[in-house]
Kinemage of the C-alpha trace (Angstrom):
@kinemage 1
@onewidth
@group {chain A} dominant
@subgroup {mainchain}
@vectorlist {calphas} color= white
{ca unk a 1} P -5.611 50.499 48.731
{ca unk a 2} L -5.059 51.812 45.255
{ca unk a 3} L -2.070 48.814 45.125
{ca unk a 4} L -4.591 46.158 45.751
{ca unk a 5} L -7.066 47.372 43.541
{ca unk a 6} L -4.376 47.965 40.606
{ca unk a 7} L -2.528 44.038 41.397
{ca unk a 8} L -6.416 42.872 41.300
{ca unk a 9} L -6.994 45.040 38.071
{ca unk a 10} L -3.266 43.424 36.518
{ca unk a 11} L -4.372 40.000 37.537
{ca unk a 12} L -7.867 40.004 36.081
{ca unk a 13} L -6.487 41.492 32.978
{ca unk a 14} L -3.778 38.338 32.702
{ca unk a 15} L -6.528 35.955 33.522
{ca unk a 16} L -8.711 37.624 30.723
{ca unk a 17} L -5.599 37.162 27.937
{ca unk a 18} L -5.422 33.624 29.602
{ca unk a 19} L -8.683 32.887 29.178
{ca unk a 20} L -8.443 34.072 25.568
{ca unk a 21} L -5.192 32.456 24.367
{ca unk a 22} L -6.495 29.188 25.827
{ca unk a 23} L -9.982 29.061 23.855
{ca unk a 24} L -7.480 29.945 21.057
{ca unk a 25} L -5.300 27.404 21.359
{ca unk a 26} L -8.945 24.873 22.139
{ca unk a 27} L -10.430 26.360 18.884
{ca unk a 28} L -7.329 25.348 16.633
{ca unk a 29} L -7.111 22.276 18.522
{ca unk a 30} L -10.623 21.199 17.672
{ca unk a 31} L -10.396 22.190 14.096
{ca unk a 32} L -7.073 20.155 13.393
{ca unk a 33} L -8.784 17.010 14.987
{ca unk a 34} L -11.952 17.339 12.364
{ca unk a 35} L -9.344 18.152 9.686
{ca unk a 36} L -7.595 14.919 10.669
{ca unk a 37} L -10.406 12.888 11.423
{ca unk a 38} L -11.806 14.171 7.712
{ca unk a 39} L -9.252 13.107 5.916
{ca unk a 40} L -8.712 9.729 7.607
{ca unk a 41} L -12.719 9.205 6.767
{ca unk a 42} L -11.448 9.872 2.802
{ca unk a 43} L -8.630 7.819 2.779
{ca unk a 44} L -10.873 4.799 4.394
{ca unk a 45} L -13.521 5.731 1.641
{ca unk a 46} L -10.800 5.672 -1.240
{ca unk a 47} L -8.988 2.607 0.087
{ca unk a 48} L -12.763 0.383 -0.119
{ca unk a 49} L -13.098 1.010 -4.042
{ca unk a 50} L -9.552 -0.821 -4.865
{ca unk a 51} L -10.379 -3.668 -2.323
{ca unk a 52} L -13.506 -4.138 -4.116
{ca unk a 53} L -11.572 -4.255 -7.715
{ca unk a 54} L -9.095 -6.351 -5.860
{ca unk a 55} L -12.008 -9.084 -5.130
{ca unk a 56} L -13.578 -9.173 -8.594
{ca unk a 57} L -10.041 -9.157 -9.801
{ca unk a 58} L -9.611 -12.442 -7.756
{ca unk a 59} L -12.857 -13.936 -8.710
{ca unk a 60} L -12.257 -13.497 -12.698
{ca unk a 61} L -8.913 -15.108 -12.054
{ca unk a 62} L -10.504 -17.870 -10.364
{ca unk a 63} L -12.607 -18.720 -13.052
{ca unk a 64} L -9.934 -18.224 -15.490
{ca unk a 65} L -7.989 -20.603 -13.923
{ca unk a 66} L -10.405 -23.360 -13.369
{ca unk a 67} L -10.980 -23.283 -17.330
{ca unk a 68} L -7.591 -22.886 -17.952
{ca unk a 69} L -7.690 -26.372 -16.482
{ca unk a 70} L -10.424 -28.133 -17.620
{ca unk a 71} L -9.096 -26.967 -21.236
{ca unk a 72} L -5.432 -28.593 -20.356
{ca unk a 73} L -7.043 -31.755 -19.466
{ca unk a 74} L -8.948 -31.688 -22.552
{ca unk a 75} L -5.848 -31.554 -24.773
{ca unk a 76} L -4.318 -34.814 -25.532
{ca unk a 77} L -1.590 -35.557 -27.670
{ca unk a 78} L -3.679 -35.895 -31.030
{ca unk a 79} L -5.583 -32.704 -30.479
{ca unk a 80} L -1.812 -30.874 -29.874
{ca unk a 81} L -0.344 -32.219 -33.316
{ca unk a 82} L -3.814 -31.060 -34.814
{ca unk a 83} L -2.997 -27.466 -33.689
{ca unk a 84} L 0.551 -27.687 -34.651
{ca unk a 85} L 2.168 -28.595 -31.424
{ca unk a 86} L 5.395 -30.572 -31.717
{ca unk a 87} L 7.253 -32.511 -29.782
{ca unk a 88} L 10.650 -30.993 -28.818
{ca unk a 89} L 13.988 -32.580 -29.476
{ca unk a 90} L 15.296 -34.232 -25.878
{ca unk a 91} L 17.842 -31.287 -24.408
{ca unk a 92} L 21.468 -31.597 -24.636
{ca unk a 93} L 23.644 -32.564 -21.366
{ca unk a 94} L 25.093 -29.237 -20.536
{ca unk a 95} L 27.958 -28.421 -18.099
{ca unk a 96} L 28.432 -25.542 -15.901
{ca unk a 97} L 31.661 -24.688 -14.878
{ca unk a 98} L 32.159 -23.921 -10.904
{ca unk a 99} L 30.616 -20.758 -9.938
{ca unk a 100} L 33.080 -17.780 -9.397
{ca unk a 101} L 33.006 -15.719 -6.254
{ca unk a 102} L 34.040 -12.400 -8.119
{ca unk a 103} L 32.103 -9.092 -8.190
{ca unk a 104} L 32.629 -7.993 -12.106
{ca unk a 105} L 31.070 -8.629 -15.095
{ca unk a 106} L 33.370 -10.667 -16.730
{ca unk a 107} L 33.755 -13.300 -13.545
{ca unk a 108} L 37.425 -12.890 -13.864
{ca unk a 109} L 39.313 -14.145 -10.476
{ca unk a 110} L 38.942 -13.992 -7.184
């Protein structure tokens, strides 16, 4: 009788350390996955301050660019010598020779 009650006693005491290691191993478990749901909530939070920059960045060039235009359509030829604009010499015919295949600096051979 004293065998049963001692396997009983052995098995209640592994259930017991069971019991324990597994709210152990739930408790870290549960505090990684608000660590790591934390800091995914941060890096959202920091990633929606660039995108804003990003879209008044975009806007500003916009409006940039649609003056930019409206001032190039304004210039005329006149208005160009007027701000010292002049007009460039026509570009000599220039002549490549064939390209080389060679991995060097100076291109020498195949």
């Amino acid at each position: 009788m004293t065998a049963v009650i001692s396997k009983a006693a052995v098995l209640e005491h592994l259930l017991k350390r069971l019991a324990a290691a597994s709210a152990a191993v739930i408790a870290v478990s549960a505090f990684l996955y608000g660590a790591f749901l934390l800091v995914a909530v941060l890096h959202t939070a920091t990633r929606a301050k660039p995108e804003a920059a990003i879209e008044t960045l975009s806007a500003e060039l916009g409006t940039l660019q649609s003056r930019y235009l409206a001032e190039t359509q304004t210039l005329t030829p006149q208005r160009a010598k007027e701000l010292g604009f002049v007009v460039p010499e026509p570009a000599a015919l220039v002549y490549a020779s064939e390209p080389s295949r060679a991995l060097s600096f100076t291109n020498g051979g195949y």
